[in-house]
LODODREN-534999 format. One record per residue (C-alpha): residue in one letter; x, y, z. Coordinates in steps of 0.25 Angstrom, whole numbers, padded with zeros to 4 digits, always signed. Example, Ala and Ser with C-alpha at 12.3 -4.5 7.8 and 13.67 -1.06 7.14 Angstrom:
A+0049-0018+0031S+0055-0004+0029
% end
This chain:
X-0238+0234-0032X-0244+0226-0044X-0256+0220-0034X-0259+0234-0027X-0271+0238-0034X-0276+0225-0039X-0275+0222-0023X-0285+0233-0020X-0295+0229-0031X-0296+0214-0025X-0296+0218-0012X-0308+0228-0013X-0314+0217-0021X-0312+0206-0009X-0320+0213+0000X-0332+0203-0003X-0323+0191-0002X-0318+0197+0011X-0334+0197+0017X-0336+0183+0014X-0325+0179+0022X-0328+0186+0033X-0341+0181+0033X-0335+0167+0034X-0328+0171+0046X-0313+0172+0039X-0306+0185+0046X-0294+0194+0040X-0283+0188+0047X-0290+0172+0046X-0288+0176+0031X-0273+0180+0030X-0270+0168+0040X-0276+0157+0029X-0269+0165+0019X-0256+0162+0024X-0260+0147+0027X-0265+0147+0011X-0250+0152+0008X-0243+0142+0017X-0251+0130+0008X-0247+0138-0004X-0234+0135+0001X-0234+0121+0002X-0239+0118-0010X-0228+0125-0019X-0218+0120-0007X-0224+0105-0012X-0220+0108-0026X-0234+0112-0033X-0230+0129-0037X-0242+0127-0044X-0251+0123-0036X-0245+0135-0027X-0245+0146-0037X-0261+0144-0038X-0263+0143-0021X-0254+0153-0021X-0262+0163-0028X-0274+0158-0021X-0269+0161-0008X-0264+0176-0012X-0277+0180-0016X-0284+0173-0002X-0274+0184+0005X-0284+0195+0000X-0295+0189+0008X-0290+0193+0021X-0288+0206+0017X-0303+0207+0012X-0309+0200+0024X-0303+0211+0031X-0308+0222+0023X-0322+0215+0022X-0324+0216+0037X-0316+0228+0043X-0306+0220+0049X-0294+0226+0046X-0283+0227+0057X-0270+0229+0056X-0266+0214+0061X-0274+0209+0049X-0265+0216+0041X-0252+0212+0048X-0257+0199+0048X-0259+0200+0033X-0244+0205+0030X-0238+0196+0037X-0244+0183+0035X-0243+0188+0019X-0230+0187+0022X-0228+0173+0029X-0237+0168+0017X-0228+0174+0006X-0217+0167+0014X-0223+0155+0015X-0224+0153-0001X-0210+0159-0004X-0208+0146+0005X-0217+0135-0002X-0210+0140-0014X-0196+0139-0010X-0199+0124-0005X-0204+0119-0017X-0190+0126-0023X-0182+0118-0015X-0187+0106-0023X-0183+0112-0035X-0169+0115-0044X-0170+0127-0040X-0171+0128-0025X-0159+0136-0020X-0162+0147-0032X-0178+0146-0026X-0175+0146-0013X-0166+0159-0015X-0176+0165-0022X-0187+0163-0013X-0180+0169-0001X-0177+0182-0009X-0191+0182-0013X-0197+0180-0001X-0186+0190+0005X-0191+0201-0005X-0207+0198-0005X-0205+0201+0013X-0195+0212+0011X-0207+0220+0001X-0216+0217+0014X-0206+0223+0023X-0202+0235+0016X-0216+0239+0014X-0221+0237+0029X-0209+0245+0033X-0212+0256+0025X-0226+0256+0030X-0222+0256+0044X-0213+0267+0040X-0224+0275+0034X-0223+0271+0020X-0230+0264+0009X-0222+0255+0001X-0232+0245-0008X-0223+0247-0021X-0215+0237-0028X-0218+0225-0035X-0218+0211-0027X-0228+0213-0018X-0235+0200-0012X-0247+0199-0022X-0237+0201-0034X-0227+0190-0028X-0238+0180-0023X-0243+0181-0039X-0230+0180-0046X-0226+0168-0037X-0240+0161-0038X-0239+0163-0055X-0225+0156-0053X-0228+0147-0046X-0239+0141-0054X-0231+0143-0066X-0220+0134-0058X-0210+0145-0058X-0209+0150-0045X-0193+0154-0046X-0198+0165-0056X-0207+0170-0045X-0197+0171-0035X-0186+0175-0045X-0195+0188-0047X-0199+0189-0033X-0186+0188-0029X-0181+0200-0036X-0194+0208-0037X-0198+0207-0022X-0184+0214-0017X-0186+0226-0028X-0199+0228-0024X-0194+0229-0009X-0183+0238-0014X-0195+0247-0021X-0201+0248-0007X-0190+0253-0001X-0186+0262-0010X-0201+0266-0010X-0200+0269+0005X-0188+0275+0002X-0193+0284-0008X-0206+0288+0002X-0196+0292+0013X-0187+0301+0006X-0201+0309+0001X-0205+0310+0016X-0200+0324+0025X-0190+0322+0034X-0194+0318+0048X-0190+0315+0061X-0198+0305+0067X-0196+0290+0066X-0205+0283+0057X-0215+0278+0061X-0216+0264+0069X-0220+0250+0056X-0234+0249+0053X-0233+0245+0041X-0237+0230+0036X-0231+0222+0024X-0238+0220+0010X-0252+0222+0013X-0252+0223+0030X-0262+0236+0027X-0272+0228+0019X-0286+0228+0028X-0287+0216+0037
% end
């Protein structure tokens, strides 16, 4: 994945950032909450047709889901809840603007294209999530592909301030699906390499798109 390395760049560097929200009393899992609350506004502000307005907050509230992360790192606070927590709500909140977006659609000439292409992009970007936590819980790593969430949240938010958001999901819809076809074959690929053995696998651990990231 495209974001991988810059993502270990930024977050090394947001350890500061991370102290002075601690020192304001602002927990790991306080943060990833407000995140999703910043994504669900997002939401309503494309859904009331400003895509605009929306590309720009959308953007801002991608870069506020580091900071959870960074408190977490700051202050030793790192569970494995916090990272659940994380994965999942990144989920609802990627929902969520595949949601604002297909409302504002609906007002559109072209809705039922839209709103076709929103549920096989939204479809694709939860099946990329999927695949990898299944691998992890299988004893696999699977961050290969594409589409993963920081380099769909950009290409939607530069769509959308450019008031082009079928071109977004155009691209997301076909992209997302290959890039959980890669993991597959990835995994695939991983456990043809592995000895024959007799055992089940082992029991999921794993979390989607970032669930291992310190919280």
């Amino acid at each position: 994945m495209i974001s991988e390395p810059i993502g270990r760049q930024v977050r090394s560097s947001m350890l500061v950032v991370g102290r002075a929200l601690a020192r304001l009393g602002l927990t790991a899992n306080a943060l990833t909450v407000i995140g999703l609350l910043l994504n669900a506004g997002v939401a309503v502000v494309i859904a009331t047709g400003h895509p605009r307005w929306g590309g720009a907050l959308l953007l801002i509230a991608s870069a506020f889901d580091m900071l959870d992360g960074a408190v977490a790192r700051a202050t030793g606070s790192i569970t494995r809840f916090g990272g659940f927590l994380d994965s999942t709500l990144d989920r609802y909140a990627e929902v969520v603007v595949f949601g604002g977006v297909l409302l504002y659609l609906l007002d559109t000439d072209d809705a039922k294209l839209g709103a076709v292409l929103v549920f096989v992009a939204t479809a694709g970007a939860l099946m990329i999530s999927y695949a990898r936590a299944r691998a992890e819980g299988a004893g696999f790593t699977a961050s290969v592909g594409l589409a993963a969430r920081p380099e769909r949240v950009l290409l939607l938010a530069l769509c959308l301030l450019i008031d082009r958001p079928l071109w977004a999901l155009w691209v997301l819809a076909i992209v997302t699906h290959l890039t959980a076809v890669t993991r597959i074959l990835h995994v695939r690929r991983l456990a043809l390499q592995e000895p024959a053995a007799g055992g089940a696998a082992p029991p999921p651990t794993g979390d989607p798109e970032g669930a291992t990231r310190a919280k």
